[in-house]
MMTF fields as JSON, N, C-alpha, C and O atoms, coordinates in Angstrom:
{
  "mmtfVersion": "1.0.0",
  "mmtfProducer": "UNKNOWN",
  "numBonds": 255,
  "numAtoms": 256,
  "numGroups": 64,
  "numChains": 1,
  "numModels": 1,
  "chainsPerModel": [1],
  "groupsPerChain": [64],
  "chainIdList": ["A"],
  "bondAtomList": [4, 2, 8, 6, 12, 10, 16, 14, 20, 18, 24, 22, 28, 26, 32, 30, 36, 34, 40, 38, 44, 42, 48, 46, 52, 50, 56, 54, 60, 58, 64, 62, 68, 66, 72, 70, 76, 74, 80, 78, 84, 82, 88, 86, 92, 90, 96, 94, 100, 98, 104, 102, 108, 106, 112, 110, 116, 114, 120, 118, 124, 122, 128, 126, 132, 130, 136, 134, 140, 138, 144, 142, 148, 146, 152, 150, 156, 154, 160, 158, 164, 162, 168, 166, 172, 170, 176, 174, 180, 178, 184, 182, 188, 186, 192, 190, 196, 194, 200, 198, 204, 202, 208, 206, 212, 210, 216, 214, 220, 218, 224, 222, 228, 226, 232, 230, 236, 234, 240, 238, 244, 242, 248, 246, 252, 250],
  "bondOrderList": [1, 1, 1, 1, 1, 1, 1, 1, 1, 1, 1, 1, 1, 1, 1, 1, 1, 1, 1, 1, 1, 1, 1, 1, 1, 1, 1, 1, 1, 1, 1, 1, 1, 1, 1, 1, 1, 1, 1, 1, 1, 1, 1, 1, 1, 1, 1, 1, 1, 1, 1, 1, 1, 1, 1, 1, 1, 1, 1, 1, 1, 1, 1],
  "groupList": [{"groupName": "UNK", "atomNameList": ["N", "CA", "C", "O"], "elementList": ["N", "C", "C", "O"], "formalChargeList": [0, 0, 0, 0], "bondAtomList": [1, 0, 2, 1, 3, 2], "bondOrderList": [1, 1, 2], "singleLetterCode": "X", "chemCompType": "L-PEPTIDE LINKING"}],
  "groupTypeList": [0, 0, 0, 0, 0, 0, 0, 0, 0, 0, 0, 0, 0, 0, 0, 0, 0, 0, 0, 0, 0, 0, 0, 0, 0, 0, 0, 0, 0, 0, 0, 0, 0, 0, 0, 0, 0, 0, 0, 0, 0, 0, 0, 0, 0, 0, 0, 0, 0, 0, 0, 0, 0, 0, 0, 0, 0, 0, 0, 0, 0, 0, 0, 0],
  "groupIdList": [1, 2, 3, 4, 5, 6, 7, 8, 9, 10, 11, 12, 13, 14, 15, 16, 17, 18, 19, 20, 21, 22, 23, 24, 25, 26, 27, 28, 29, 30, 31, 32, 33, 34, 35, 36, 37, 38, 39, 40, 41, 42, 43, 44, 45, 46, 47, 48, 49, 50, 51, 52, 53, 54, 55, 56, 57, 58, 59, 60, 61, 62, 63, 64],
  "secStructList": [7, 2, 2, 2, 2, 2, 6, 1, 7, 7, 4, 4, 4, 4, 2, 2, 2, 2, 2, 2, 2, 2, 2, 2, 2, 2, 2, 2, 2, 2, 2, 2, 2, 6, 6, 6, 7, 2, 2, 2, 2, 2, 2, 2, 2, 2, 2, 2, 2, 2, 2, 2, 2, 2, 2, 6, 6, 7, 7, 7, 7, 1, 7, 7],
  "xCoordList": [0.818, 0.0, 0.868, 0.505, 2.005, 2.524, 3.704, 4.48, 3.601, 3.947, 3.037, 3.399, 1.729, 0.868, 1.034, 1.27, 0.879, 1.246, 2.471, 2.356, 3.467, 4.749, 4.909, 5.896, 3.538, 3.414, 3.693, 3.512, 4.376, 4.397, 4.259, 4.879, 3.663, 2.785, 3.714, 4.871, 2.931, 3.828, 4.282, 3.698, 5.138, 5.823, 4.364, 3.595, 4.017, 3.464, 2.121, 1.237, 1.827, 0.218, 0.095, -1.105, 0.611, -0.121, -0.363, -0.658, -0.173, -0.194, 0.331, -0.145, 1.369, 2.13, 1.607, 1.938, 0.988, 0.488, -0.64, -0.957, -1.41, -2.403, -2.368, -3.42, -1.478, -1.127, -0.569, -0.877, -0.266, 0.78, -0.609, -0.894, -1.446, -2.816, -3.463, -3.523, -4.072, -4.469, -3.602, -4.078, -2.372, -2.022, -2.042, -2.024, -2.085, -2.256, -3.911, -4.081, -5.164, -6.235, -6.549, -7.199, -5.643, -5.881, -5.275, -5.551, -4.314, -4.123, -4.933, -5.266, -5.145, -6.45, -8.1, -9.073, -7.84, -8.707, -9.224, -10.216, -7.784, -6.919, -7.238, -7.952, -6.642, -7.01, -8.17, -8.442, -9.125, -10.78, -11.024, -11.649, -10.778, -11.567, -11.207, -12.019, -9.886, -9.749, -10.25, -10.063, -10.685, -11.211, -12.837, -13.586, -13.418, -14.848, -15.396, -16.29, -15.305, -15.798, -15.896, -15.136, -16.976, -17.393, -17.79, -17.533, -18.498, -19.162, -17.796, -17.98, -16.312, -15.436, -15.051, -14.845, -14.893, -14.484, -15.122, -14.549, -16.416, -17.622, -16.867, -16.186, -17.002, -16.689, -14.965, -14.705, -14.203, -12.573, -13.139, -12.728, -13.845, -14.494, -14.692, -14.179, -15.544, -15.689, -14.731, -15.026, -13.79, -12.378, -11.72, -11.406, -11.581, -10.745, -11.201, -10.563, -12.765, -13.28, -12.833, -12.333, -12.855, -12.369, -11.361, -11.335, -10.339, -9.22, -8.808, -7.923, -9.59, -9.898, -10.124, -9.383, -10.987, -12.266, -10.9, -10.813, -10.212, -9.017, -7.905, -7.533, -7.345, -6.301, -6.801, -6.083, -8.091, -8.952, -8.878, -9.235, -8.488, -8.523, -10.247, -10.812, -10.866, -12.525, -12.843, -13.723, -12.02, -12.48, -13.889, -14.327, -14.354, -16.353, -16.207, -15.648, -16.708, -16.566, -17.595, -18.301, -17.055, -17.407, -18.898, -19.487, -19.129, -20.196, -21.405, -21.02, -23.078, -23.815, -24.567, -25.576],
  "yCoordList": [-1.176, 0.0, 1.248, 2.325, 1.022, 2.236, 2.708, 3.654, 1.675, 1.786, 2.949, 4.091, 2.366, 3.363, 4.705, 5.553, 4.686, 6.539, 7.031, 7.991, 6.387, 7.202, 7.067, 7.431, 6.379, 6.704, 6.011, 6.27, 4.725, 3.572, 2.282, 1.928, 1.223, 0.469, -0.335, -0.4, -1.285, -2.436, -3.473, -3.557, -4.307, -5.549, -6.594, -6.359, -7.34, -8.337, -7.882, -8.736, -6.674, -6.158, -6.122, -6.052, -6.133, -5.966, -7.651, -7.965, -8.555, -9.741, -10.119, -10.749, -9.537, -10.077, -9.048, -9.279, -8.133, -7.254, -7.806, -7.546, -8.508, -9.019, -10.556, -10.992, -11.101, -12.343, -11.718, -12.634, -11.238, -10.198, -9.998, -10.643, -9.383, -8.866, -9.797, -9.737, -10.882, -12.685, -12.71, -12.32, -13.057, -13.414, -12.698, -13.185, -11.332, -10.527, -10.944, -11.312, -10.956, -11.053, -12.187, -12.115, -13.545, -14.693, -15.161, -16.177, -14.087, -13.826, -13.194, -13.672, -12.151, -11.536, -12.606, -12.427, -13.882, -14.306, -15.511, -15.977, -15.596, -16.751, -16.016, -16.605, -14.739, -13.932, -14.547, -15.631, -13.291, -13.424, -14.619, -14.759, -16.143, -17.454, -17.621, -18.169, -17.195, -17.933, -16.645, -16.876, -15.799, -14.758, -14.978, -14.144, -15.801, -15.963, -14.927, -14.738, -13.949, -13.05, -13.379, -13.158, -13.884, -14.371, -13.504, -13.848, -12.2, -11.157, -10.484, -10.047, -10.411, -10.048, -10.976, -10.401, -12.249, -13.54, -13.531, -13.616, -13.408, -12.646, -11.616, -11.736, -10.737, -9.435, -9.86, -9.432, -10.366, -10.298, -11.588, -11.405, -12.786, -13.48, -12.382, -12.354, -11.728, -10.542, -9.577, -8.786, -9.553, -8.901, -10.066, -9.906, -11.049, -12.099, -12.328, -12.523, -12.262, -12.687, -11.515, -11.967, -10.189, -8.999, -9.422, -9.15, -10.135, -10.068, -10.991, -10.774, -12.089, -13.236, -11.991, -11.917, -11.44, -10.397, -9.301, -8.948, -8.977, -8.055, -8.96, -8.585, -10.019, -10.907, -11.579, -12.117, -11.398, -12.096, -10.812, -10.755, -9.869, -8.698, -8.197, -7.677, -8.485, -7.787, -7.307, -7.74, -6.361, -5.894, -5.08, -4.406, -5.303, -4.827, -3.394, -2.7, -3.052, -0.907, -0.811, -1.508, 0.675, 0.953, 2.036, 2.638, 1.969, 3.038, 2.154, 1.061, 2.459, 1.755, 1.908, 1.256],
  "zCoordList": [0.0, 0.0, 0.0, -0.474, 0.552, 0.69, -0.424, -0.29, -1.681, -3.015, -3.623, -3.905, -3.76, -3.665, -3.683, -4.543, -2.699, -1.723, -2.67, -3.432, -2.556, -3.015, -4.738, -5.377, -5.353, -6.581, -8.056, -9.246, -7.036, -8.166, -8.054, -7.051, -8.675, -8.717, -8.323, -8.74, -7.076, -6.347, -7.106, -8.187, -6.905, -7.479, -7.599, -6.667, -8.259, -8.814, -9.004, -9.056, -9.116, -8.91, -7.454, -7.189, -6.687, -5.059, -4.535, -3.381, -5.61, -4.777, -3.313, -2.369, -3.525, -1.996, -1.048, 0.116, -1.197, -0.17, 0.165, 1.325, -0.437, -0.662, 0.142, 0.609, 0.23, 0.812, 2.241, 3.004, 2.63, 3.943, 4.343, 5.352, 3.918, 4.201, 5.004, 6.232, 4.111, 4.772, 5.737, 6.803, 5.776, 7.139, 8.358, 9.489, 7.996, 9.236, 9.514, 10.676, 8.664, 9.039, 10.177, 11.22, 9.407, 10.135, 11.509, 12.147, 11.822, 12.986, 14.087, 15.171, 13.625, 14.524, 14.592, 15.326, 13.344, 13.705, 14.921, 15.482, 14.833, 15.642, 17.234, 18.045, 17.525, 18.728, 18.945, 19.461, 18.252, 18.378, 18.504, 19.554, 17.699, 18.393, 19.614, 20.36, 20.159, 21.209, 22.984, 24.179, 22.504, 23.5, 22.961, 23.469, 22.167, 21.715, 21.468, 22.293, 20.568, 20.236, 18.412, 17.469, 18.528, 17.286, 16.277, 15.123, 16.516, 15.792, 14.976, 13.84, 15.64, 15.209, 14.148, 13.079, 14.129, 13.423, 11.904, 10.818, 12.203, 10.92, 10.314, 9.296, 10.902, 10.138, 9.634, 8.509, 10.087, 9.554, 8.809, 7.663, 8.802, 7.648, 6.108, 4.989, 6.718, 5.294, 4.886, 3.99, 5.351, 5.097, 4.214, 3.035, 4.807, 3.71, 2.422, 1.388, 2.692, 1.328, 0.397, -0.633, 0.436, 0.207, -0.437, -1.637, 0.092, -0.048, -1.144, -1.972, -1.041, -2.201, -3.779, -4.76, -3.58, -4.646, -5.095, -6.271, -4.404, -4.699, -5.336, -6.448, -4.857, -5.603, -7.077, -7.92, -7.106, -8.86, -9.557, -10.734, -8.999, -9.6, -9.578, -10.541, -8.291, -8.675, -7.34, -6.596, -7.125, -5.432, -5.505, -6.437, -4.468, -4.491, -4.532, -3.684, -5.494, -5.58, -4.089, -3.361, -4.277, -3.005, -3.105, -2.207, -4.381, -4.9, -4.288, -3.873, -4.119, -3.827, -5.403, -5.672]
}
């Protein structure tokens, strides 16, 4: 992301930011199961899928 910012386009399309991404998610998801806070687990559920939808190259616009 922070290729981005400074204006030129990351190494492989953003894949590996994109994979760095997943693993940070699935950590926090790892937290959250084990403190049972399930409503969090959901919602970082819908972050990954995100993240799936961004690596196919079809991230969900944000327009309604």
């Amino acid at each position: 992301m922070l290729d981005r910012i400074k204006g030129k386009m990351p190494e492989n399309g953003g894949r590996g930011e994109a994979e760095q991404m997943r693993q940070e998610i699935q950590k926090v998801i790892a937290t959250a199961n084990a403190s049972g806070n399930y409503f969090l687990i959901y919602l970082l559920g819908m972050a990954l899928q995100e993240v799936d939808n961004i690596q196919r190259g079809k991230p969900t616009p944000l327009t309604i």
